[in-house]
N, C-alpha and C positions, 0 to 999 in steps of 0.2 A: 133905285134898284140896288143900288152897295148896302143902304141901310138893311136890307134884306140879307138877313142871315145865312137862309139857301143860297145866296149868289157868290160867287169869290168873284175875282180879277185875279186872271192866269195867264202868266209870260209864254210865249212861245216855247215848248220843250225842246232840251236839248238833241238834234239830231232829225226836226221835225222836218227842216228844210231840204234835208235830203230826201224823205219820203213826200213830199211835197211835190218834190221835183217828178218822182217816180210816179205818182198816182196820175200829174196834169199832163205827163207825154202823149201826145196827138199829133198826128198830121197837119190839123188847120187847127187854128185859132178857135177857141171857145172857153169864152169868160166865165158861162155857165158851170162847165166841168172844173176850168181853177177854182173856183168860188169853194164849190163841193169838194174837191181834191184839199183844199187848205181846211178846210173842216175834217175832213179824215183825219189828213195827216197828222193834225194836231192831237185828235183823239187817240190816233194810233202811238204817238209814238210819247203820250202824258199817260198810256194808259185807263182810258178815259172811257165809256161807252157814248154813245148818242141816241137820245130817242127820237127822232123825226116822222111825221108823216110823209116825206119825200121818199119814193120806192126808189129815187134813181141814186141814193147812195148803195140799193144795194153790189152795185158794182164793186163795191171795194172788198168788199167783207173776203171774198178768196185771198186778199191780199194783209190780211190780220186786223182787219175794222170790226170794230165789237158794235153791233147795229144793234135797234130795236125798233122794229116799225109797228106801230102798236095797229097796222091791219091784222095782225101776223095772233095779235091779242082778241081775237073775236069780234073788231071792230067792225065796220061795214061804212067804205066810203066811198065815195061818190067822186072818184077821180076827173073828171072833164068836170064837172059844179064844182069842187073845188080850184080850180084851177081858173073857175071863172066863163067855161063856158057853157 
């Protein structure tokens, strides 16, 4: 994947970790929403976009996450089969 030109390797940006902090504040425990919350943040704060088929990043985007969910592009998907059930 490096030799691939599309790809870089990117240090954590500066000041990600506070927004980091700010996206995964919860009540309980969920690995799921840090996992997503450090993808944001990262994007948010390298200036970055992300294109995902996960709708549940859209929760950031009020919060300056540059999304692009390519449902949103005339796609048409099949959320529960993707998901596997």
């Amino acid at each position: 994947m490096t030799s691939d030109e599309a790809t870089v390797f990117a240090a954590d940006p500066e000041g990600m970790g506070l927004v980091w902090r700010q996206l995964s504040e919860l009540a309980t425990a969920s690995p799921k929403r840090w996992m997503d919350a450090y993808l944001a943040a990262f994007a948010i704060a390298a200036g970055m976009r992300l294109v995902t088929f996960d709708s549940d990043f859209g929760q950031f985007e009020s919060m300056g996450f540059d999304l692009i969910l390519p449902i949103h592009c005339g796609f048409v998907i099949d959320e529960q089969a993707a998901r596997g059930g």
